[in-house]
VEXMARBA-551413 format. One record per atom (N, C-alpha, C): x, y, z; residue in three letters. Coordinates in steps of 0.02 Angstrom, whole numbers, plus 50000, padded with zeros to 5 digits. Example, Ala and Ser with C-alpha at 12.3 -4.5 7.8 and 13.67 -1.06 7.14 Angstrom:
BEGIN
506604971650390ALA/506154977550390ALA/506604983550390ALA/506424988850354SER/506844994750357SER/506455000250394SER/
//
This chain:
BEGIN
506375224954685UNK/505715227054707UNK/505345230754651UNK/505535234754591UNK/505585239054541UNK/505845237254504UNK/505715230954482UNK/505915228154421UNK/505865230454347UNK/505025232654336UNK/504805234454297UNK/504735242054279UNK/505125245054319UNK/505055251454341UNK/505805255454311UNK/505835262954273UNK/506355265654261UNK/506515271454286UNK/506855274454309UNK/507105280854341UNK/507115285954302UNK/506845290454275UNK/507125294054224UNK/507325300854251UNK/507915304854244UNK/508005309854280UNK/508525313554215UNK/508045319854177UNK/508295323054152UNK/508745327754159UNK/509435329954166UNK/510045336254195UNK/510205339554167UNK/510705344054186UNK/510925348354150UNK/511285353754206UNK/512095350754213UNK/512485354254254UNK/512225350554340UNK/512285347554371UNK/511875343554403UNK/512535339454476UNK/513105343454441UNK/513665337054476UNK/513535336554544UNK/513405343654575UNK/513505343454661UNK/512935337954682UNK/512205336854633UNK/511765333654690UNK/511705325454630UNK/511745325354603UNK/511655320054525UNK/511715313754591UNK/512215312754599UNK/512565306354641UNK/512155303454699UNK/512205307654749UNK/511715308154795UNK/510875305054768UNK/510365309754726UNK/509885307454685UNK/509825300654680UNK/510375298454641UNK/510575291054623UNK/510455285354682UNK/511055287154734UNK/511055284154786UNK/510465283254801UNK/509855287854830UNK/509295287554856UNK/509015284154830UNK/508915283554749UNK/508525278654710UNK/508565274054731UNK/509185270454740UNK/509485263654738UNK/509055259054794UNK/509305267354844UNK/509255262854923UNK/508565261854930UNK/507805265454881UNK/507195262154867UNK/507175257354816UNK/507795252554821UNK/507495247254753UNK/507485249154677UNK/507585253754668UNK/507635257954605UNK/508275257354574UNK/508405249954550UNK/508905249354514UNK/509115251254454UNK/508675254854406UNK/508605254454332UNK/508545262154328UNK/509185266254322UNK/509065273654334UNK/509435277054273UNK/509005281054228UNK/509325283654161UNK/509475290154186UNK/509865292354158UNK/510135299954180UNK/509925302154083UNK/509705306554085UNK/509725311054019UNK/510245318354019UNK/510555316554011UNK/511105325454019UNK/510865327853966UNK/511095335553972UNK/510765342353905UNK/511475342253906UNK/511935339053884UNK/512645344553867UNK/512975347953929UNK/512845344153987UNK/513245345854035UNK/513945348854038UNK/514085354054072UNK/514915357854072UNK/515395352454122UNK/514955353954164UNK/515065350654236UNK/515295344154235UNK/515475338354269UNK/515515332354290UNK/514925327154306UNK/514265330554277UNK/513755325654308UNK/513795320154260UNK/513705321054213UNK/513845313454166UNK/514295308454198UNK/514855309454224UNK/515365304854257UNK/515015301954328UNK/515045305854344UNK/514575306754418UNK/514195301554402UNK/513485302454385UNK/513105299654360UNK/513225289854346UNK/513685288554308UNK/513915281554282UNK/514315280154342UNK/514815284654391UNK/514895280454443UNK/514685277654498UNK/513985282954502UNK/513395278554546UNK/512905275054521UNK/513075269254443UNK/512685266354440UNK/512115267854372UNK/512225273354359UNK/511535274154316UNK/511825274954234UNK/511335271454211UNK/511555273654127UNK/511265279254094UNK/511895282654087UNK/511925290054047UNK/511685289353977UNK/511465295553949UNK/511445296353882UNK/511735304053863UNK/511815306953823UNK/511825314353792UNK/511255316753758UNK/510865319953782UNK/510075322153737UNK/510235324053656UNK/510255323453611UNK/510195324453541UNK/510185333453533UNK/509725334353568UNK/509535341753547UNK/509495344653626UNK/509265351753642UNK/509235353953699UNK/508415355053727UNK/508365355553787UNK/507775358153824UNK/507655351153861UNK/507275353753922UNK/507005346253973UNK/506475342953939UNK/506165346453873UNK/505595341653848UNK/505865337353792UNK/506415339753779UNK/506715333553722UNK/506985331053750UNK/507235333153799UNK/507775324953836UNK/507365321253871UNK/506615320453897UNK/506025316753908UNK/505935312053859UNK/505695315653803UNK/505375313453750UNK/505765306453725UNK/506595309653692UNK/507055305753681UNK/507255299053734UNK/507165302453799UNK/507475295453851UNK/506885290453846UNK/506005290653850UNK/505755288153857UNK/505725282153808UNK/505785285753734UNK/505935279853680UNK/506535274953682UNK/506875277953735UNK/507685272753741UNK/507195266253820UNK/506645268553859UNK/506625264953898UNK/506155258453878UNK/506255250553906UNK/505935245753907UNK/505335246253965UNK/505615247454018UNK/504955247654068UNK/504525249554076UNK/503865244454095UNK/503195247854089UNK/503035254654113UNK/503435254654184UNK/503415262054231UNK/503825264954222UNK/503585273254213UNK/504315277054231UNK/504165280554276UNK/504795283054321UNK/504745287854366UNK/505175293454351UNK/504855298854381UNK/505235305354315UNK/505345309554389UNK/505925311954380UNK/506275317454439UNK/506805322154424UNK/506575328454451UNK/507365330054419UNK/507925328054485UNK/508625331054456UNK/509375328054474UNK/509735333154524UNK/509225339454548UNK/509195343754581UNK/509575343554655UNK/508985338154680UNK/509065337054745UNK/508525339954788UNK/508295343354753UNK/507375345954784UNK/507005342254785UNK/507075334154766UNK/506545330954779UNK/506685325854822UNK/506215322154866UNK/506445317554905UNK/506495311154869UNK/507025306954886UNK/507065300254841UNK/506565296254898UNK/506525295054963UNK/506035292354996UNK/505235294554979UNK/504995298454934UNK/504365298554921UNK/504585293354836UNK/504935291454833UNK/504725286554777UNK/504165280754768UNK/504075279054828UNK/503715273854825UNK/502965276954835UNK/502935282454882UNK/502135285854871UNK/501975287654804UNK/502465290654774UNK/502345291254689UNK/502215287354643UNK/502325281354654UNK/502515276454600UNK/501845271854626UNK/501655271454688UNK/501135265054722UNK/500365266654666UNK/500185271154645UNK/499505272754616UNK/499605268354535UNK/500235268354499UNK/500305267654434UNK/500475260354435UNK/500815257254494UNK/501265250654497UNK/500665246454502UNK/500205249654552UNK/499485245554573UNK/498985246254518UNK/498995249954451UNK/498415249754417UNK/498095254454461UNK/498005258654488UNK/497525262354492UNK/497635268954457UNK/497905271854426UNK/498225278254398UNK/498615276054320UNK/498475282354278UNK/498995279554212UNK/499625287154256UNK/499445291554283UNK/499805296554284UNK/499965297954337UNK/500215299154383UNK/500545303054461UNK/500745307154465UNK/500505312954491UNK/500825319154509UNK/501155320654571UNK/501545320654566UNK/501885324954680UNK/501595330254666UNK/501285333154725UNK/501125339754756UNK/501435342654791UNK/502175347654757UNK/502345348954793UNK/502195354354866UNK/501855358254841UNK/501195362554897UNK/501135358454964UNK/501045352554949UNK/500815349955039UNK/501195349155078UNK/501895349255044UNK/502285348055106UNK/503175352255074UNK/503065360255083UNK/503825364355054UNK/503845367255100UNK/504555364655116UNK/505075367855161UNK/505315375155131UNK/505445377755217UNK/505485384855190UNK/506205387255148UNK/505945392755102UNK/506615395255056UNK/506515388055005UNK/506175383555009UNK/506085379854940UNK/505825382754864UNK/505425391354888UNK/505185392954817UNK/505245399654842UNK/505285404554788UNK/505095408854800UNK/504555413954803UNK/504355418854846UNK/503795422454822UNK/503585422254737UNK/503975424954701UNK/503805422654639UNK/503395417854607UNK/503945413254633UNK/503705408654591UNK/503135404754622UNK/502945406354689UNK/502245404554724UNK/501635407054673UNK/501745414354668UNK/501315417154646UNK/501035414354575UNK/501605412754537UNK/501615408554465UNK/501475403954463UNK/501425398554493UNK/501325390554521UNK/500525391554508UNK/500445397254562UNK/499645395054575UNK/499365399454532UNK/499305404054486UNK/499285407554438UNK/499155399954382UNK/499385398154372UNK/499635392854300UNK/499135388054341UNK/499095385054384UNK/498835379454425UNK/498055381854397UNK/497775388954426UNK/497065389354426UNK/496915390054335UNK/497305392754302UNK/497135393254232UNK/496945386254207UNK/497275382154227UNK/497385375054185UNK/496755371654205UNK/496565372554279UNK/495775368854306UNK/495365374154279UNK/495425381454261UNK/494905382854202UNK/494855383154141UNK/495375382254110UNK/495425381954026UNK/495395373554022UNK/495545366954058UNK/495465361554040UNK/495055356354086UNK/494705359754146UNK/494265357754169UNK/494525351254232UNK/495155350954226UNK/495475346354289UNK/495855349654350UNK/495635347354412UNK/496425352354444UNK/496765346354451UNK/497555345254450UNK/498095342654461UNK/498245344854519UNK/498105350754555UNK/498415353754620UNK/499125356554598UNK/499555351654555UNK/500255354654526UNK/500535353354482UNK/500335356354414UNK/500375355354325UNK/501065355754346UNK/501535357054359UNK/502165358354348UNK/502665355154391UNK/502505349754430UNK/503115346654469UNK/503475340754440UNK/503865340954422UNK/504515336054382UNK/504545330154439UNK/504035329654476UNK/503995324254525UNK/503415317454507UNK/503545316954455UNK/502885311054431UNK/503135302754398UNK/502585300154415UNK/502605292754366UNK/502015290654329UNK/502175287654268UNK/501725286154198UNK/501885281454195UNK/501385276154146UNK/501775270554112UNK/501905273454047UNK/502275269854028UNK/502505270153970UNK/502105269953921UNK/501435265753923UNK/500775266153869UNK/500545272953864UNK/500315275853935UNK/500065282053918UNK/500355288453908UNK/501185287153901UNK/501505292953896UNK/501485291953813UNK/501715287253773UNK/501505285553694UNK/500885287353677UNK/500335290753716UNK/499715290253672UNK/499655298653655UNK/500205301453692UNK/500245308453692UNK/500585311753648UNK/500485316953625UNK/500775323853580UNK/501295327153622UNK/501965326753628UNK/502145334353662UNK/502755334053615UNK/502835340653594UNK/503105346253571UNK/503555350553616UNK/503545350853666UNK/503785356353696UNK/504605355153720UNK/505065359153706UNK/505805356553716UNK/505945358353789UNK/505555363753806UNK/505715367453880UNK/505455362953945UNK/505415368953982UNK/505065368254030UNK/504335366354050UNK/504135367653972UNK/503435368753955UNK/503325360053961UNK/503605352853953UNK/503405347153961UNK/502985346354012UNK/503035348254059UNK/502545346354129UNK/501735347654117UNK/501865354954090UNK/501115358054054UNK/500875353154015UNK/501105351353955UNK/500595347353889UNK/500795341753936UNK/500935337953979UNK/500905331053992UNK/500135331054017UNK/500205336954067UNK/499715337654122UNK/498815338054055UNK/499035344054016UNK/498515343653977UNK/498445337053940UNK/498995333553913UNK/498565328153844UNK/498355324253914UNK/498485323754005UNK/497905317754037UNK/497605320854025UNK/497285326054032UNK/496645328854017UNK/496155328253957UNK/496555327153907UNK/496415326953827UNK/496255319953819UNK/496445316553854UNK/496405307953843UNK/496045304153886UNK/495985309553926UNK/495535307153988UNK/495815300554037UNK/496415300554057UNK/496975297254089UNK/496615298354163UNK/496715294054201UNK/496815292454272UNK/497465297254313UNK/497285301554327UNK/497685306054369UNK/497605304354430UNK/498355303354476UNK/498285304754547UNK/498585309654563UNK/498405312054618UNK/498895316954642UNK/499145314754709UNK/499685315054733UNK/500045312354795UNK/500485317354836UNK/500275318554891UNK/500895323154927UNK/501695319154940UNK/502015326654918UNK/502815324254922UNK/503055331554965UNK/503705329454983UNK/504065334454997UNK/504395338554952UNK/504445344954964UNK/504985349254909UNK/505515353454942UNK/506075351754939UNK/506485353754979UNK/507085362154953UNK/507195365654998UNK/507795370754965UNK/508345368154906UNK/508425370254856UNK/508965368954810UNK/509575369654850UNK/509985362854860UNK/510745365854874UNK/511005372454843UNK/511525374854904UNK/511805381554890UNK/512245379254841UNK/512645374854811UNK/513035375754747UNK/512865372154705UNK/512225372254713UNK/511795370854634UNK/511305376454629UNK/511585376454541UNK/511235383354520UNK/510675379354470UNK/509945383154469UNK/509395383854460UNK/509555384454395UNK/508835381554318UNK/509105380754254UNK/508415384454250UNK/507945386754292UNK/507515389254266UNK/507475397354273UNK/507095398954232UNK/506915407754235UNK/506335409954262UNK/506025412354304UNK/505535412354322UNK/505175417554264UNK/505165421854247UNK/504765424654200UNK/504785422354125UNK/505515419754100UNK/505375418954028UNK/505035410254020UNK/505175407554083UNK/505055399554073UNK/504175400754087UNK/504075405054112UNK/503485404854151UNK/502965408754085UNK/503035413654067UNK/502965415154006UNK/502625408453951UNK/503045406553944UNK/503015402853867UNK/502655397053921UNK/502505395353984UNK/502115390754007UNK/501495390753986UNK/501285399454026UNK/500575402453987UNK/500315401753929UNK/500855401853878UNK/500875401253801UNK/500595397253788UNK/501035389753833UNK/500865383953810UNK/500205380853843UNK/499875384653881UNK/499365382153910UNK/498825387453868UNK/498855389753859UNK/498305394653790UNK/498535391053724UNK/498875389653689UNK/498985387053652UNK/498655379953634UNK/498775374753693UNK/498185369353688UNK/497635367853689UNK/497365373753706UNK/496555376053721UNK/496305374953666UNK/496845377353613UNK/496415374953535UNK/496155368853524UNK/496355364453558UNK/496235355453549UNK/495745355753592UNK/495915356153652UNK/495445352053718UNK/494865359353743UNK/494855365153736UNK/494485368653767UNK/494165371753682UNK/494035372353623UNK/494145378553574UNK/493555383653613UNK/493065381653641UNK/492485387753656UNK/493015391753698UNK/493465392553746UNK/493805396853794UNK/494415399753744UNK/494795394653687UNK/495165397953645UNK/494805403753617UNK/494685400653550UNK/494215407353524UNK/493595411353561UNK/493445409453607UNK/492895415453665UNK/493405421053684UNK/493845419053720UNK/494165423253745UNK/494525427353684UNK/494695427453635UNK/494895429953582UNK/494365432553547UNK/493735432153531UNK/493365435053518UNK/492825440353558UNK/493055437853627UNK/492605441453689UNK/493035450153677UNK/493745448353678UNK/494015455653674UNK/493745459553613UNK/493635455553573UNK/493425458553520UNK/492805463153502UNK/492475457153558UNK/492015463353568UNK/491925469553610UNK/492445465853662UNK/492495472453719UNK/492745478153679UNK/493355479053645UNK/493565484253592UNK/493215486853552UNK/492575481953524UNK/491975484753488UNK/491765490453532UNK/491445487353599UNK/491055492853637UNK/491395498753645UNK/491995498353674UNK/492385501853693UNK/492295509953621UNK/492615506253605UNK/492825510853533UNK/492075515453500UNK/491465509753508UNK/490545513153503UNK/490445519253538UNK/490595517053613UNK/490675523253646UNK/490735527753661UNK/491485526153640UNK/491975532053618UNK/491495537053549UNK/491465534653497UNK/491195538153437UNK/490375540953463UNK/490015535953492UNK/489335540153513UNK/489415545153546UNK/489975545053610UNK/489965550553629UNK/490365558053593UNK/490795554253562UNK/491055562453516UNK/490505564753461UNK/490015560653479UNK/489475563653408UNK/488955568653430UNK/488535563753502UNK/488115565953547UNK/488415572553568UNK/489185571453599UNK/489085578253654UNK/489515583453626UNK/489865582053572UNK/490375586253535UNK/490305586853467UNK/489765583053454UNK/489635584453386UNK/490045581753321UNK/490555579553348UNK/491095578553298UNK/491105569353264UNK/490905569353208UNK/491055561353184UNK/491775556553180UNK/491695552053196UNK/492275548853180UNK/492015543053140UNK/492065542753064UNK/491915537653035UNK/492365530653027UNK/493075533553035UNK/493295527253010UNK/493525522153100UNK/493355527553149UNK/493355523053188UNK/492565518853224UNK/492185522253188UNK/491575518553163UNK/491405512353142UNK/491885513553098UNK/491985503253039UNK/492465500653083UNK/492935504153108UNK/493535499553144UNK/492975495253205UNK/492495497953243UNK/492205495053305UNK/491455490653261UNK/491285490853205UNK/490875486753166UNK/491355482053166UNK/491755482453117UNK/492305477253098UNK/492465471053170UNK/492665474553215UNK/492985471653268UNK/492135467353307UNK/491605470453305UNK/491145467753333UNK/490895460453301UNK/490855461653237UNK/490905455053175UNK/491415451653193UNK/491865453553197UNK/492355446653211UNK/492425444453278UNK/492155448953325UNK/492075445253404UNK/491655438053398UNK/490885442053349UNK/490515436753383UNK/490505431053326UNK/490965430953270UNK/491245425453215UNK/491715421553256UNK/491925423653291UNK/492505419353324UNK/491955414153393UNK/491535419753426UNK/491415415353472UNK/490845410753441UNK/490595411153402UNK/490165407553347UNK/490585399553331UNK/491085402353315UNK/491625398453279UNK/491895394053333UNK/491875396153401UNK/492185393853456UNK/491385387053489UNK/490995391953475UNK/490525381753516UNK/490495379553439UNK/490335380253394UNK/490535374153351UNK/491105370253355UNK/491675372153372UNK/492425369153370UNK/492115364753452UNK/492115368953511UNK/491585364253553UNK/491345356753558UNK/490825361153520UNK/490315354053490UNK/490585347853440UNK/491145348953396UNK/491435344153372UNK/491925341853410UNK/492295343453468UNK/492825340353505UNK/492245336453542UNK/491815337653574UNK/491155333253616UNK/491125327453565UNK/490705327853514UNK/490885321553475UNK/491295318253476UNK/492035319953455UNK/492345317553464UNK/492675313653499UNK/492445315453576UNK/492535311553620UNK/492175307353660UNK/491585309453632UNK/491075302953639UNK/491155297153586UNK/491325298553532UNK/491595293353494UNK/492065289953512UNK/492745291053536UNK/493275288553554UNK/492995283153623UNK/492515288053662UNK/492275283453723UNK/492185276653677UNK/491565279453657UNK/491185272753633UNK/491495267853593UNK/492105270253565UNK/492685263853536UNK/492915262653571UNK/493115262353639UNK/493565262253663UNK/493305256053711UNK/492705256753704UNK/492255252053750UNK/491985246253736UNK/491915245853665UNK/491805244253589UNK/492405237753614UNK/493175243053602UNK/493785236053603UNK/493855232753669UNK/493465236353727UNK/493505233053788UNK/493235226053784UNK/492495226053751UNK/492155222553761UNK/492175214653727UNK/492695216853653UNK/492815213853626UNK/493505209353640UNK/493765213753675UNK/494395209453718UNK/493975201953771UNK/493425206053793UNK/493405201053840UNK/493065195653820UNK/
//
């Protein structure tokens, strides 16, 4: 039924639910299922090849290199990407996969939000989800509803047209941003998200993974947003300007007392606020070009195809 279609399910320590995962695939037609292990302790690698799926060993560590790496090992046009958890339902495969299989979508997201069972997340990480969720529809101008669910399918064209860098956790983020950057066909689809089995232990951190998420979602802003990169970096700059003006007018006005060199420090800092946000719609205005150019080639080879 999924001929053309590949499983990809990155692990790491995975034995209690790996098998199971597998199974479910199968029993949707999902014959073609890569397992990527990080250096497993555990038995999931074995696991894994006895229900069927072909293993690899990731080269290096993190869930964004064992992506990166499995995808160049796959032939099929589709992939479907999950983790080996057991938090995800293998019966939403086919709601996931129907937008990209049909041409209507280069990208698919599960949501997991529309439909989590309880004790599936924690307060925490609620709070972080949607924290990271609203940043990303304002620093890159799309909502996904859920930059971060390991519940998606791509083809294989539009996952090649992308940049990612990131070895962590952080893959979900720049995937989610370069659709944005490339201007990809996003769907978003409700899935279920279910409690982590009790003897499977969790590979994520909620603050340090979550952390370097932020990072990585300020960090790309340099490409796809620069007016919100450098604004916001130069906006403080000026806020510290004022701040610091203030401060010195009033120790002059009501106390009489000068402070010169924190004088130049809030000059200084005011010059480089508004150099940066200066600096920030020009960077702007040349990514706009830029992507009106790319349109217009792009439409250019359409036309010429046909």
């Amino acid at each position: 039924m999924y001929g053309d279609v590949c499983a990809l399910i990155p692990t790491l320590n995975e034995a209690e639910t790996i098998g199971s995962v597998i199974d479910g695939l199968r029993e949707e037609g999902l014959e073609n299922v890569l397992v990527a292990d990080g250096h497993s302790t555990d038995e999931t690698r074995e696991i894994a090849r006895d229900h069927g799926a072909t293993v690899f060993e990731q080269s290096g560590s993190g869930k964004g290199q064992a992506v990166r790496e499995a995808v160049r090992r796959i032939d099929a046009t589709y992939v479907l990407m999950l983790d080996g958890d057991g938090t995800y339902r293998t019966e939403d495969a086919p709601t996931v996969l129907e937008p990209v299989v049909s041409g209507d979508a280069d990208h698919v997201v599960g949501d997991r939000f529309a439909n989590m069972e309880s004790g599936a997340m924690t307060r925490l990480n609620r709070v972080g989800n949607s924290l990271i969720n609203r940043a990303f529809a304002r620093i890159h101008g799309h909502d996904y509803e859920d930059i971060l669910s390991g519940y998606r399918a791509f083809t294989r064209e539009s996952f090649e047209k992308m940049s990612l860098t990131a070895d962590g956790f952080g893959i979900e983020t720049e995937m989610a941003v370069e659709c944005a950057r490339h201007n990809q066909t996003v769907r978003v689809v409700d899935i279920t998200y279910k409690p982590r089995p009790e003897d499977s232990e969790t590979n994520l951190h909620p603050v340090t993974d979550g952390a370097r998420i932020i990072y990585t979602l300020y960090r790309l802003a340099k490409t796809n947003n620069p007016l919100f990169y450098f604004g916001s970096v130069g906006g403080g700059a000026l806020l510290l300007s004022l701040v610091l003006g203030v401060y010195v007018g009033y120790e002059w006005f009501v106390r009489g007392v000068s402070h010169n060199v924190i004088a130049v420090a809030a000059g200084v800092a005011l010059l480089f606020g508004v150099q940066l946000i200066m600096f920030g719609v020009l960077s702007d205005l040349f990514v706009t070009l830029h992507r009106e150019q790319l349109r217009r080639l792009e439409q250019h080879q359409e036309r010429s195809e046909e």
